[in-house]
N, C-alpha and C positions, 0 to 999 in steps of 0.2 A: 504494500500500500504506500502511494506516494504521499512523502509529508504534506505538501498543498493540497491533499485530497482530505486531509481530516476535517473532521465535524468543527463547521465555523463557530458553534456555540461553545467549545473547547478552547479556540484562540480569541475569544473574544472574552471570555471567565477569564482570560492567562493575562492577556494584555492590559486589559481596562482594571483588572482586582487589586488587591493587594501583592500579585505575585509579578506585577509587569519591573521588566530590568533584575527580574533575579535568578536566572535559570536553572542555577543549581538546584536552587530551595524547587524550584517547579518541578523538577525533575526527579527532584529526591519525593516528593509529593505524590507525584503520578503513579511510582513506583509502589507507596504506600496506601496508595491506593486499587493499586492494582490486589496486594496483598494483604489489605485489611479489610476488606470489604467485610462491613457488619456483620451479613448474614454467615461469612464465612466466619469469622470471628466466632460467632458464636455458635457455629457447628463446632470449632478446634475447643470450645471450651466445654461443649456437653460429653465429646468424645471422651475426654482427661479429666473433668472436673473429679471422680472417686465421690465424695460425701460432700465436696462445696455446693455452694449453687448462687445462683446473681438472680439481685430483683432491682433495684434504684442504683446501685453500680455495678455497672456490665463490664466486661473486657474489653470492648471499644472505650467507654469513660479510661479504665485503667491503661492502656496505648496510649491516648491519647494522653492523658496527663505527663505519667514519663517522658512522651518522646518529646515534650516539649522542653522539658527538665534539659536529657541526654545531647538533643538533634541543636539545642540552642547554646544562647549564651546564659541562659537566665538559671543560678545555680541553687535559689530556694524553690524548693516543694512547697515547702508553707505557704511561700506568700500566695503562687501559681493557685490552691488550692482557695485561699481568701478569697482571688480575683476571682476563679467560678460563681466563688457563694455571691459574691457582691454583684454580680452580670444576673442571679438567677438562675445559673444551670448546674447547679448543684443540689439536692434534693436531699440531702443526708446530712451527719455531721462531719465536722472536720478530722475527729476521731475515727470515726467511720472509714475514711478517706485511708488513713494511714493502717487502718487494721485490713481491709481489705488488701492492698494492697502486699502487705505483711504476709498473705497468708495463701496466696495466688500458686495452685498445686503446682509442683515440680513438673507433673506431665504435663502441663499447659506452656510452660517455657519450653521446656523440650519440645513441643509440637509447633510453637510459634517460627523456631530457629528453622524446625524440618521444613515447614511449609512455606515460608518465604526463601530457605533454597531453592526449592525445588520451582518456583515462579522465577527468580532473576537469574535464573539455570535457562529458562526457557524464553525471559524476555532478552537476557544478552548475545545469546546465540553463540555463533562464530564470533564475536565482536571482543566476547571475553578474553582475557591474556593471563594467564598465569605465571608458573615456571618454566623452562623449555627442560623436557623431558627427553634422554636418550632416544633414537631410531629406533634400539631394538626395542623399549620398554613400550614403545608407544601403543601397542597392544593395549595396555592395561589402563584402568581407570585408578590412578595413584591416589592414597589416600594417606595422613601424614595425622597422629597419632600423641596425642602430649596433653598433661593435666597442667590444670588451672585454679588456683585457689583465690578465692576472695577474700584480701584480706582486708588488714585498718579500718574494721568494723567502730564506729565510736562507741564507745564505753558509757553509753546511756544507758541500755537496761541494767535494770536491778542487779542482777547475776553476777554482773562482771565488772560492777564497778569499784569492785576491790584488786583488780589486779591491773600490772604495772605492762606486761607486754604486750604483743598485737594480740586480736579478736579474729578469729577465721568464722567468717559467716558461711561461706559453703563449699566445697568440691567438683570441680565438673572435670568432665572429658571430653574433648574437643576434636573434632574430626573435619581436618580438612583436605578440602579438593586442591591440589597441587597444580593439574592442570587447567582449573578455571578460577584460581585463586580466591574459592569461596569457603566461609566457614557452612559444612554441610549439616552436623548434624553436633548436640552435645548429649552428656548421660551425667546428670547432677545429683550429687547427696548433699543434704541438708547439714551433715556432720564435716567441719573442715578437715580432718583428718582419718577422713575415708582414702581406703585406698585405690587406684586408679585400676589395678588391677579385679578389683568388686565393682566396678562400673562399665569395665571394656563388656562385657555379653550386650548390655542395653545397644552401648552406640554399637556394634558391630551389627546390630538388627536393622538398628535405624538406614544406618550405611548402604548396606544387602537390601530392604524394601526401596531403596534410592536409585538405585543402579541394575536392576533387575535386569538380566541378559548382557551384562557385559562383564568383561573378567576384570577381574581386581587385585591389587596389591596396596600393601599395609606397609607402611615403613612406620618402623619405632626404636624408641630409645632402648636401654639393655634396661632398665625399669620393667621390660616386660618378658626377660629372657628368662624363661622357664618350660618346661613341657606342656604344663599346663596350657598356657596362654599361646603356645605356638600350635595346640590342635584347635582352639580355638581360633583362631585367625585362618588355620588351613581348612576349616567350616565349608561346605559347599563348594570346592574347586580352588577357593582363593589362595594366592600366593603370599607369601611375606619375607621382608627385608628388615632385619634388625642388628642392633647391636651385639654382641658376646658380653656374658657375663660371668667372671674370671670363678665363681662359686659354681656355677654350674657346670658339670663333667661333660667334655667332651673325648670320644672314643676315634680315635684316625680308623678309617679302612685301609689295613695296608694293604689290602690288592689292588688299591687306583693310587698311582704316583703322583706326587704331589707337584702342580705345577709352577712356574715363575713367570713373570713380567714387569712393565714397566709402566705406569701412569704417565701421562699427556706431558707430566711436570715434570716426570724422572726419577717419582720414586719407586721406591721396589716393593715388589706385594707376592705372596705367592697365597695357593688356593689349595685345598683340600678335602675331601669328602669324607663323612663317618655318622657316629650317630649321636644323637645330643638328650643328656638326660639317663642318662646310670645305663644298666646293664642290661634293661629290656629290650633294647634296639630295634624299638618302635620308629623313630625318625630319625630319619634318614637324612642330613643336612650337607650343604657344603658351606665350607671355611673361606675366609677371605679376610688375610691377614695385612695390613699396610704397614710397613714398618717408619716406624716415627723413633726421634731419638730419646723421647719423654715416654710418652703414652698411646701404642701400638692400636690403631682402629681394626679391631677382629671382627667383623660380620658376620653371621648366620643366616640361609637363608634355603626356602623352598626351592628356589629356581635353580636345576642342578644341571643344567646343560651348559656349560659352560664359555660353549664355540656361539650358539645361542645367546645368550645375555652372557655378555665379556662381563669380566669383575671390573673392568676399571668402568662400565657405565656404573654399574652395581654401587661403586663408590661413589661416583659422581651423584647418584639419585641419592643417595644416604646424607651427602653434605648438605642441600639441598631441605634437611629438616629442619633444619635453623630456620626453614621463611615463616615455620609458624609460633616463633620466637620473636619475628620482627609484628606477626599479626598481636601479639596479645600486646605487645609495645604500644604498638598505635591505638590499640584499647583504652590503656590508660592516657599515654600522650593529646589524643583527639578528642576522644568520647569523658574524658577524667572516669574511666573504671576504677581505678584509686579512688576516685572519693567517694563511699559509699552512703547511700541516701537513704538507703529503710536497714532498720537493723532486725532483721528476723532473718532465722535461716532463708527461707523461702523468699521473702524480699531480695534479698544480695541473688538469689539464680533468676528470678526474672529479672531485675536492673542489670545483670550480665547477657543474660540471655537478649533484653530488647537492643542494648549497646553491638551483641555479635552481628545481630541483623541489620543494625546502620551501618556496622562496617563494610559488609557485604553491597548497601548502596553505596556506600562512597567507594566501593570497588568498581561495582558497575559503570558509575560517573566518570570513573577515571578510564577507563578502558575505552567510552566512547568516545573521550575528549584526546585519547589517544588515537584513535579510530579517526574521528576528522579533521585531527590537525597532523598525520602521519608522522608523531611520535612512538617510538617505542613505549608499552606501559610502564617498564620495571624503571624507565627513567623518570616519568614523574612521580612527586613526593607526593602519599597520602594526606603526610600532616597540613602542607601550606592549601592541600586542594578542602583538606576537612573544618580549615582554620575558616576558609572564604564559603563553605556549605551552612559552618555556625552560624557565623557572619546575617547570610542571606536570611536563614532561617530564626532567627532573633527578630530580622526587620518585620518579615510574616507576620509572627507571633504578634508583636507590639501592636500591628492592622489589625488583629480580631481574628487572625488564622485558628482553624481547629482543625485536625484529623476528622472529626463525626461529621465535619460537613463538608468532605472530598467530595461527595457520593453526589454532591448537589452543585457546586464548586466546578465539579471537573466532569463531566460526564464519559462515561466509561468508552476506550477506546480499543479495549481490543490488545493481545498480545504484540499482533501486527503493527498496529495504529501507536502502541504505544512505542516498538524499537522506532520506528519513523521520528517521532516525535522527540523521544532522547536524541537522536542524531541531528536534529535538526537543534534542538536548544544548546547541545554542547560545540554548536559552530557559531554562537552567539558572542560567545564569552573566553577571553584568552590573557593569562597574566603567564608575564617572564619568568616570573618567583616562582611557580609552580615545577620547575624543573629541579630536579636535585642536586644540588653542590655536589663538585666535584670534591672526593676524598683522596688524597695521595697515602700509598700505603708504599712500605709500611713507613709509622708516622714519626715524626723524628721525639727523639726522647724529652720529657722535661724535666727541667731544669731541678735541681731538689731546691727546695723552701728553706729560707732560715730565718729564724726568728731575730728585727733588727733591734738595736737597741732604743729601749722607751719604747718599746712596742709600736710604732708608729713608721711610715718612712713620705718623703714630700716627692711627689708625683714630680714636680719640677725639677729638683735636682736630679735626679735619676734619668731623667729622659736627658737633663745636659751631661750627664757621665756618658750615659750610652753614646749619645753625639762624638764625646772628644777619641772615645775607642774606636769609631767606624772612621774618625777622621784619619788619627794614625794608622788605621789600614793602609 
């Protein structure tokens, strides 16, 4: 569908409203709309609700209040919460407000993350950029594996306000799409010190009902290197890459020779095959040792053909799990996931949970705005694109913006209608700073500190010291 083909009462809402000159916020909106749609809203919340239930605060009220909290600049709940009551569209108490929201069932955040995947899965298409994934792996639908905790709970409830260190509000598991650079799915306990290990069967579900009919591979840290967890990941066909972990026995088969080579870079790795996990010689694994002069990267892994998936991609896709290191970064850097707003177990996994899913749009956003200005994605920065989405979406909000009233605001366009539309708004709008400073590695050393005397030193003089040394150069 050609973007001048859309429904003029959609650019005529955009233009003339509160959303004319902000394409981000429109775009991040459209999107939100595509995936919050009330009615659906509240099919995800009768599916998961268990024993809750909604009568005067629905799951669209609670969307919408957060994301104006998360998606903006405006960093009280409270007040956002007054401003309703004061407008009329609040119906409850201010109490109310906060316990609702406190108590919002763990499967309903988990369902919210799955079901706006699997929507900007389908509105980004081809457009989407993730990681670039080996030739031979490309097979596989890669999936990248690592827990999350939510900490710096504030020390308000009763409980805990006798102790001096951090508060863990909750635990989750985090599953992401490698090659379309989305968070796909999580698996949350209310307890912070659950272990990731007691949560991998959830998201491994979620994962599998996601990707039905294509083959898959799991990359994870040695966190999950055990017997246990590796039949588990080999579940239904799937494959997996992980780390070695030095407690766990591994058995060589001396009737396959052990092979050598070299990485891209020049270093030396050689491979192995036997079985992993004591003496029942259930699995069947191959070895992939990097030699390092500190701390040797040993992998384990299902994929045992070796000619087939060479070890140096093997390594290559393994290093490659750091990018969901730099995702939960940008969690707290853009979204402030640091700063936590409701203190109930339950609260801290939907405030993550709704935050995973804006990252996911400002992934989308960026991928289009890579898309029509024929940049690479991985060179633009999320943060400066996430700084200008705040930005827009603060100016919104100030107008009278709501989530509940997309449905009215924007009239529904279509999967079609709506990649049209993203491609067309992110050709609107282009800043220089959006690309990412160049970093020279590696960095040169600093300097050590010393303490001057009087504790003090004068900017002035220092800068004419450093003068008269560059002079005698």
């Amino acid at each position: 569908m050609d973007s001048r083909q859309l429904d003029q009462r959609t650019v005529t809402a955009v233009v003339d409203g509160c959303l004319a000159g902000k394409p981000l916020a429109e775009g991040c909106l459209l999107m939100c709309r595509e995936m919050w749609d009330p009615e659906e809203l509240d099919r995800i919340y009768e599916e998961n609700r268990g024993r809750s239930y909604q009568r005067k605060l629905t799951l669209p009220f609670l969307v919408d209040t957060m994301l104006k909290v998360l998606g903006s600049e405006a960093k009280s709940l409270w007040g956002l919460v007054q401003d309703a009551g004061d407008r009329g569209e609040l119906d409850a108490s201010y109490q109310a407000v906060y316990g609702k929201l406190g108590r919002v069932p763990v499967a309903v955040s988990e369902a919210l993350v799955r079901h706006s995947a699997d929507v900007l899965e389908e509105v980004g298409g081809d457009v989407l950029e993730g990681s670039e994934i080996p030739e031979s792996l490309s097979e596989f639908e890669v999936t990248l594996f690592d827990g999350k905790t939510n900490k710096r709970v504030p020390h308000r409830p009763k409980a805990v306000r006798g102790y001096l260190g951090q508060v863990l509000g909750s635990r989750l598991l985090v599953a992401f799409d490698l090659r379309r650079g989305l968070v796909r799915a999580i698996a949350a306990s209310e307890d912070g010190h659950e272990g990731e290990t007691n949560l991998l069967p959830r998201a491994l579900d979620q994962v599998r009902e996601q990707t039905v009919g294509r083959r898959r591979l799991h990359v994870v840290d040695r966190g999950f290197c055990d017997s246990v967890q590796f039949r588990r990941f080999r579940a239904e066909g799937d494959h997996v890459v992980m780390r070695y972990r030095r407690t766990i026995k591994f058995e060589r088969d001396e009737g396959v020779s052990v092979r050598e080579g070299q990485t891209g870079d020049g270093r030396r790795y050689w491979e192995e095959w036997g079985w992993l996990g004591g003496a029942e010689r259930e699995l069947y694994v191959r070895r992939i040792v990097l030699a390092k002069e500190k701390d040797p990267v040993v992998l384990v892994t299902s994929l045992l053909d070796a000619n087939r998936y060479p070890a140096e991609d093997l390594v290559s896709l393994y290093k490659q799990r750091w990018t969901i290191e730099t995702v939960f970064q940008h969690l707290s850097l853009v979204f402030d996931l640091k700063e936590v707003i409701l203190c109930t177990p339950r609260g801290t996994v939907f405030q993550a949970a709704l935050t995973m899913v804006l990252y996911n749009v400002l992934h989308v956003l960026k991928c289009f705005i890579a898309s029509r200005w024929q940049v690479p994605a991985r060179e633009l920065s999320v943060r400066t694109i996430g700084e200008e989405l705040r930005e827009q979406m603060s100016e919104w909000r100030r107008a009278g913006g709501s989530v509940r009233r997309l449905q009215e605001d924007l009239p529904a366009l279509g999967r079609e209608g709506l990649r049209a539309r993203l491609s067309e708004l992110m050709g609107m709008q282009w800043k220089s700073r959006w690309i990412k400073q160049s970093t020279k590695y590696p960095r040169p050393p600093r300097p050590r500190r010393v303490y001057p005397p009087g504790g003090a030193v004068s900017l002035y003089r220092e800068l004419k010291a450093l003068r008269e040394v560059r002079k005698r150069r």
